[in-house]
C-alpha positions in Angstrom: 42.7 -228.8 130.2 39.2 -228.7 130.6 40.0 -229.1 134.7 42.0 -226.2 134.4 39.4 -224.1 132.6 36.5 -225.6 135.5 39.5 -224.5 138.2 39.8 -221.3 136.5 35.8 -220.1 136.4 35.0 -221.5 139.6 35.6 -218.6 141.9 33.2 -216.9 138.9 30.7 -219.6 139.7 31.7 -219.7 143.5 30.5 -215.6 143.6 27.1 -216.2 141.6 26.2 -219.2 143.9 26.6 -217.0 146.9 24.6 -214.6 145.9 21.9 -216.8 145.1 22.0 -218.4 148.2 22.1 -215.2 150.2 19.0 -214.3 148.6 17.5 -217.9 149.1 18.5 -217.8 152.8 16.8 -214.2 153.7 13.6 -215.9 151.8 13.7 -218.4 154.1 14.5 -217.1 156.6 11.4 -214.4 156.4 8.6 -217.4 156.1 9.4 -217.8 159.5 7.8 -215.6 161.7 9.1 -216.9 165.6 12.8 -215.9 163.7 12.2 -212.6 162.1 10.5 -212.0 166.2 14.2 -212.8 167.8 15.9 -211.1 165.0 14.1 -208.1 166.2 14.7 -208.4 170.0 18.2 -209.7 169.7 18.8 -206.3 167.6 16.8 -204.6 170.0 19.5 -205.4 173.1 22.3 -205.0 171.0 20.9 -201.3 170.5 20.1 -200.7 173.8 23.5 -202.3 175.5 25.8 -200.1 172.6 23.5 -196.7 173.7 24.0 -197.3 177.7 25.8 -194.2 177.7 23.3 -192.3 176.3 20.4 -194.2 177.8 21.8 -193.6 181.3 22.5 -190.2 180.6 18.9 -189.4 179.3 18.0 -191.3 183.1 20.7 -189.1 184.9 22.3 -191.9 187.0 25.2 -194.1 186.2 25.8 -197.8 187.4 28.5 -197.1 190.1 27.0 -194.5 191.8 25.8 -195.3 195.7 22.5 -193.5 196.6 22.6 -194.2 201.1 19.7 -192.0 201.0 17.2 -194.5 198.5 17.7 -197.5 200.7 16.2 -198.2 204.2 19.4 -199.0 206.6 16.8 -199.6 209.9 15.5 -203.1 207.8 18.9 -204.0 206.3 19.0 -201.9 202.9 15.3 -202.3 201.6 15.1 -199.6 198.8 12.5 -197.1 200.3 9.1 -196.7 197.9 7.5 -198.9 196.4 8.7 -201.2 193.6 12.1 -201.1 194.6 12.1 -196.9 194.7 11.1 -196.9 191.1 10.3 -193.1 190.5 11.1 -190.3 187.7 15.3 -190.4 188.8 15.3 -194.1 189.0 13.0 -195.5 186.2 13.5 -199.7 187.4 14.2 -198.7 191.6 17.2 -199.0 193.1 19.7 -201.6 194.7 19.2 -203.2 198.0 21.8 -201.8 200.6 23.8 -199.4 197.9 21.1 -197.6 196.5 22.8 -197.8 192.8 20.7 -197.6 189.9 19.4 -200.5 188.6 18.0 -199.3 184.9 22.0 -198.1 184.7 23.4 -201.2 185.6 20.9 -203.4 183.7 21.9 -201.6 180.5 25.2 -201.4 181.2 25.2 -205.3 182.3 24.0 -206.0 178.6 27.0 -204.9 177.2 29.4 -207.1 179.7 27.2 -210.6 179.0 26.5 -210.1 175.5 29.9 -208.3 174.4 31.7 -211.4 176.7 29.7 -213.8 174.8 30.3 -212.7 171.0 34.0 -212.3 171.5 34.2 -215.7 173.4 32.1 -217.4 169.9 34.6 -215.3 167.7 37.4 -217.1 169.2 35.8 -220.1 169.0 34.3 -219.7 165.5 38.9 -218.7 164.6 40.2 -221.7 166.7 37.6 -224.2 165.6 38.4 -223.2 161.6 41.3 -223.3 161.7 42.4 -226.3 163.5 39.2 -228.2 161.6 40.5 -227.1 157.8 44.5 -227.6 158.8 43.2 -231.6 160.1 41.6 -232.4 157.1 43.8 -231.0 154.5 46.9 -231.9 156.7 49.3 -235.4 156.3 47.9 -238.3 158.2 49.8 -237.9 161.3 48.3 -233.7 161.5 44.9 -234.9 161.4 45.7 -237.7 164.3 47.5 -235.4 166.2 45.0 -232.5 165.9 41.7 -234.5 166.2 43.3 -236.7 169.1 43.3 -232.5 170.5 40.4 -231.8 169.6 38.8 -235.0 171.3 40.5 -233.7 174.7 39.1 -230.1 174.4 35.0 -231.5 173.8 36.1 -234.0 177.0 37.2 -231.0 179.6 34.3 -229.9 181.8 33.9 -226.7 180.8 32.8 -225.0 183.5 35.7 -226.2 186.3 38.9 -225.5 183.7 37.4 -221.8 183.6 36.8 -221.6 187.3 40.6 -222.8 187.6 41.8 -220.7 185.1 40.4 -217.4 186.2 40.8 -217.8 190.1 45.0 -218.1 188.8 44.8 -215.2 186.7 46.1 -211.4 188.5 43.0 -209.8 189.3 44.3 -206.6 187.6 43.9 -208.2 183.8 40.7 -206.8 182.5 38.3 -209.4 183.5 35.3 -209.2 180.5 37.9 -209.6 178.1 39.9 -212.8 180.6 36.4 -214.4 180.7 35.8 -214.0 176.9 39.2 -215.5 175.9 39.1 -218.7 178.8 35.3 -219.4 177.3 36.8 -219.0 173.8 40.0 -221.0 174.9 38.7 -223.9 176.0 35.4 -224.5 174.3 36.4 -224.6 170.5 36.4 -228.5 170.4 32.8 -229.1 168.9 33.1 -226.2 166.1 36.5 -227.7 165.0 34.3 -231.2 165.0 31.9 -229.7 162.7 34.8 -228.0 160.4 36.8 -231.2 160.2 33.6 -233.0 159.0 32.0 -230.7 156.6 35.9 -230.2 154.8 36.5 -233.7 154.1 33.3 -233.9 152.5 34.3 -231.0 150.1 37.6 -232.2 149.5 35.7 -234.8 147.4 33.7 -232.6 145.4 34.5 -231.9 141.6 35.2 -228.3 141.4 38.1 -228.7 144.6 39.3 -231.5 142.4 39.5 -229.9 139.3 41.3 -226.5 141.1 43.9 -229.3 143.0 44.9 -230.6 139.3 45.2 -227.1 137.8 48.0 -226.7 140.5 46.6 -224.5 142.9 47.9 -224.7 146.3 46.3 -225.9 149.3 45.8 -222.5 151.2 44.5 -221.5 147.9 41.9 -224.2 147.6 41.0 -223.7 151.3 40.1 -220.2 150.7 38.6 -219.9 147.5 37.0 -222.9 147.5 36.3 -224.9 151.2 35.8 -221.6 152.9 32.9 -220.5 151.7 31.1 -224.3 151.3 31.9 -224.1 155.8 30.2 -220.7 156.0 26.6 -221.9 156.5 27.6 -225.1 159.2 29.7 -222.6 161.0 27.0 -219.5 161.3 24.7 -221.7 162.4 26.6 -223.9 164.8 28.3 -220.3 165.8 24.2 -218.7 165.9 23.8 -221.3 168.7 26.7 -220.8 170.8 26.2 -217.2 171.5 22.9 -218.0 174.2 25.7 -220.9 175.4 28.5 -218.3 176.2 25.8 -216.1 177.7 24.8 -218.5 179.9 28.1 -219.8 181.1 29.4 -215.5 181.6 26.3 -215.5 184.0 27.3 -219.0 186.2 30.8 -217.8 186.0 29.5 -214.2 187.2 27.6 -215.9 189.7 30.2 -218.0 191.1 32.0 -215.2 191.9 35.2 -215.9 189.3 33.6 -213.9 186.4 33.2 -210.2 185.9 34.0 -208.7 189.5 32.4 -205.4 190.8 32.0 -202.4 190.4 31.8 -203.9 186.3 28.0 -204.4 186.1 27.3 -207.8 184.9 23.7 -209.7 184.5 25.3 -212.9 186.7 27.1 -210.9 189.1 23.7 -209.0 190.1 22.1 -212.5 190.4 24.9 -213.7 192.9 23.6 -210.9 195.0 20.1 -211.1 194.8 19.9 -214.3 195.9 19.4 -213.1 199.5 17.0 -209.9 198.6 14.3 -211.8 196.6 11.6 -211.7 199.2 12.4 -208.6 200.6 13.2 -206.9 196.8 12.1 -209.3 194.1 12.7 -206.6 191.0 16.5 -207.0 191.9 16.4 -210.6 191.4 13.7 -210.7 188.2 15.3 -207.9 186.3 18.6 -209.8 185.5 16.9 -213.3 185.2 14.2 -211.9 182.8 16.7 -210.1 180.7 19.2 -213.2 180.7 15.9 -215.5 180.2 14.7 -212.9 177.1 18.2 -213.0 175.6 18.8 -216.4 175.4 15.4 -217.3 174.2 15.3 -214.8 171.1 19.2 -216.1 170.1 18.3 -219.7 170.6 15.0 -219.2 168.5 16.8 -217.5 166.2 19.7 -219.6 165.9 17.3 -222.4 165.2 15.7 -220.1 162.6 19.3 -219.5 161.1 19.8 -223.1 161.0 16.3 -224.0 159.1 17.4 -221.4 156.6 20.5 -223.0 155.5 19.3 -226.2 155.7 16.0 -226.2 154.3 15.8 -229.8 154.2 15.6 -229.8 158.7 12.5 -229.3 159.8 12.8 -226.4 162.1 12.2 -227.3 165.8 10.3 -224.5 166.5 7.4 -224.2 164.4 5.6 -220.8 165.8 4.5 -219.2 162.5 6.0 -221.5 160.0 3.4 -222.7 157.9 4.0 -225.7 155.2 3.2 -224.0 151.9 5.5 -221.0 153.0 8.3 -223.7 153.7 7.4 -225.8 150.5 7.1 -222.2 148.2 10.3 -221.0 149.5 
């Protein structure tokens, strides 16, 4: 009986608690300054690659546009001007050899790399879940079978199954959303890990104990009850894949298998820079600055994410995190 009555108030309890520790995990998350910094220019790209549109239009250019005319054919495409022909038309120059705009296709390159890389860690994030929670609650032979799966999927090199995978695809399937779903695909073996792990431990737990004998079922339990207990290991271990997917979206890009032209893409504008960067270095340190910037501020602030639900880790990035703020928080 009293299990029952425990069963019945926990989702009461479950609520409270998750209030309290959204409020304890913004505190925390504020005393630390390097965090709140990456929040801010993680927020600020996300603005500025959902406003290309508009940005480009306030500009006047486009990113698939060829300007002959901007570009110096007599020494092999050199944009004419200095700094790459940056002027009041053209506010960061213009290509090597096709004259198109690069502010347009910067922007516009933030929304392929960091829209590829938030779907690919949403599919990861849904795969991992699920397959972790069904392997713990599941018989004996479920969790052998799945976690002998899951153990193949963290073995495959990641990077050559998605370079066979997308040079096998059609060409005419849209290739953003392709990349997205092979990095998703085949990289959701660590998260699952993670899931497996942090469930068992709850499955020992009073309250999931006391729900279990007041006969609730298992899908019941795992969402009332396990769910939210896996939301702060999976935010943070799915914080810390988005710079990985944004990496791996630019070597793809790069290699030629990723997003292919006239689709602007950060890694794709690397692959061909790499024989302008003496001639016009901006072309080449545009898209490696912006991939550099990005994956900085969402690895700081993953790490940040990460010290907030845990406070007991000791953040590996201590820039502005002082020891009374940690110990008063």
């Amino acid at each position: 009986m009293s299990e029952a009555l425990v069963a019945t108030q926990a989702p009461e309890a479950s609520v409270a608690s998750g209030a309290s520790g959204a409020r304890q995990f913004w505190r925390r998350l504020r005393t630390q300054r390097a965090a709140l910094v990456a929040a801010a220019v993680v927020a600020l790209l996300v603005l500025v690659a959902l406003a290309a549109p508009l940005l480009t239009a306030l500009e006047g250019q486009d990113p698939t546009t060829y300007h002959p005319a901007l570009v110096d054919s007599a020494r092999g495409g050199v944009p004419i001007g200095s700094f790459g022909g940056i002027s009041g038309d053209h506010w960061l120059g213009v290509e090597p050899q096709t004259g198109r705009d690069m502010f347009a296709r910067l922007v516009y390159g933030a929304r392929v790399s960091l829209g590829v890389a938030l779907a690919a860690t949403v599919v990861q994030v849904l795969i991992g879940v699920l397959v972790g929670v069904t392997a713990a609650l599941g018989s004996q032979w479920v969790d052998q079978l799945l976690s002998r799966l899951t153990d193949i999927i963290v073995a495959l090199p990641l990077m050559i199954m998605a370079l066979a995978l997308l040079a096998i695809v059609p060409s005419d399937f849209p290739r953003p959303v392709l990349v997205a779903l092979v990095i998703g695909l085949i990289a959701w073996g660590n998260i699952a890990k993670i899931t497996r792990a942090q469930t068992l431990t709850l499955k020992g737990l009073d309250y999931v104990s006391a729900a279990r004998l007041s006969g609730w079922s298992t899908r019941r339990i795992a969402r009332r009850e396990l769910l939210p207990g896996l939301a702060a290991p999976v935010i943070t271990y799915a914080a810390l894949l988005v710079p990985i997917n944004i990496t791996v979206e630019a070597a793809l890009s790069f290699l030629g298998v990723g997003v292919k032209p006239p689709t602007p893409s950060w890694g794709q504008m690397l692959t061909a820079a790499d024989v302008w960067y003496q001639a016009a270095p901006q072309y080449l340190l545009l898209p490696a600055g912006a991939l550099f910037v990005t994956v900085l501020a969402l690895t700081v602030l993953g790490d940040g994410v990460r010290t907030a639900l845990d406070p007991r880790a000791a953040s590996r990035l201590r820039v502005g995190t002082g020891r009374k703020r940690e110990a008063k928080a």
